[in-house]
Structure formats: structure tokens, C-alpha cells
N, C-alpha and C positions, 0 to 999 in steps of 0.2 A: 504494500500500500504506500509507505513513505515513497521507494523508486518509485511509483505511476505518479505522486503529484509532484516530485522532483523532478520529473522529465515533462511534464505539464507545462511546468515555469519553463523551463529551455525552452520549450517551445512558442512560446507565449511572443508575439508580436503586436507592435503599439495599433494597426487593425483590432486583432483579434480582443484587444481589453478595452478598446472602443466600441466593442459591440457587447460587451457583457452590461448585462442590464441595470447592476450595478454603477458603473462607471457614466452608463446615458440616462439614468436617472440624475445622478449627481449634475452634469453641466447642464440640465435641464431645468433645475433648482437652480443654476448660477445663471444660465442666460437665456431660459426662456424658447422661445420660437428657432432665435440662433443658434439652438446648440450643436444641430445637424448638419448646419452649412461651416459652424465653427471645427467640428471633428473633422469632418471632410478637410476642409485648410490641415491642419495638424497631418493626416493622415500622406494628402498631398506634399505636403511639405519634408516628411519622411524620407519620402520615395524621390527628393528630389536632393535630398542635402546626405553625402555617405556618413558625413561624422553623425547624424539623426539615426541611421539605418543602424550603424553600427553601438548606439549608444542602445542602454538597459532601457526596453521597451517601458516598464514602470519608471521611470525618471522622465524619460518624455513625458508620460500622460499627467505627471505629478507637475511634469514645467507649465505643459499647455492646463491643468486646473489652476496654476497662480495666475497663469496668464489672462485665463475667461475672467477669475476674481478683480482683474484687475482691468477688466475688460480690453486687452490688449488683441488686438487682431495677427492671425498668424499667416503675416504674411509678408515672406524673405523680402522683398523690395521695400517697405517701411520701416524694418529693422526695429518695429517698437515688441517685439517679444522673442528678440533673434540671442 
């Protein structure tokens, strides 16, 4: 049992914990209507930056929640949540 939720996390991509219901609950509570065009930015922004791709999927998702908190928009050309 520990091995199967051990290899869970390994597996685990900042996608995949933006769709646990957990997680779109939460920036749902922080931004309302935006939160699904807000995750998508995050999710895009991933896929587009390697040092993102390659960073621990929970630290992304933990940056982009200060980010909504703070209502910062995620997107690389404004640099306000880069």
C-alpha cells in the first residue's frame, strides 16, 4: 500500500492535481468564474516554461494558489506571477 501511493506522487503532474476536485474546489473559493481559465494559464504555462515542467508538480500548484490569492494573472509576458 505505502509503494502504490508512493508511486502515485511520482507520478503526479501539475495537470493531473488541477483536476482533483480538491484542488478546483479550492481556486474556485479564491477566484470565482476565473478559476478554469486561471488553471488552464498555469497548466499552459507548464508546458511552455522547462524549468515549470521540471519543477515538483505541488510547488507549482502551491505558487499558482498565492498567485490567484493574490490575484496575479499567469501569464509569462506580464511577469506579475513569473
Amino acid at each position: 500500500m505505502t509503494t502504490e501511493i508512493a508511486t502515485e506522487k511520482e507520478h503526479q503532474t501539475v495537470a493531473s492535481l488541477l483536476n482533483s476536485e480538491a484542488v478546483k474546489a479550492r481556486f474556485r473559493e479564491v477566484l470565482g468564474g476565473k478559476a478554469s481559465a486561471f488553471m488552464s494559464s498555469v497548466i499552459s504555462a507548464v508546458k511552455a516554461n522547462k524549468a515549470l515542467s521540471d519543477a515538483d508538480p505541488r510547488s507549482v500548484v502551491s505558487a499558482a494558489a498565492v498567485a490567484a490569492t493574490l490575484d496575479l494573472p499567469i501569464v509569462p509576458g506580464l511577469g506579475q506571477a513569473y
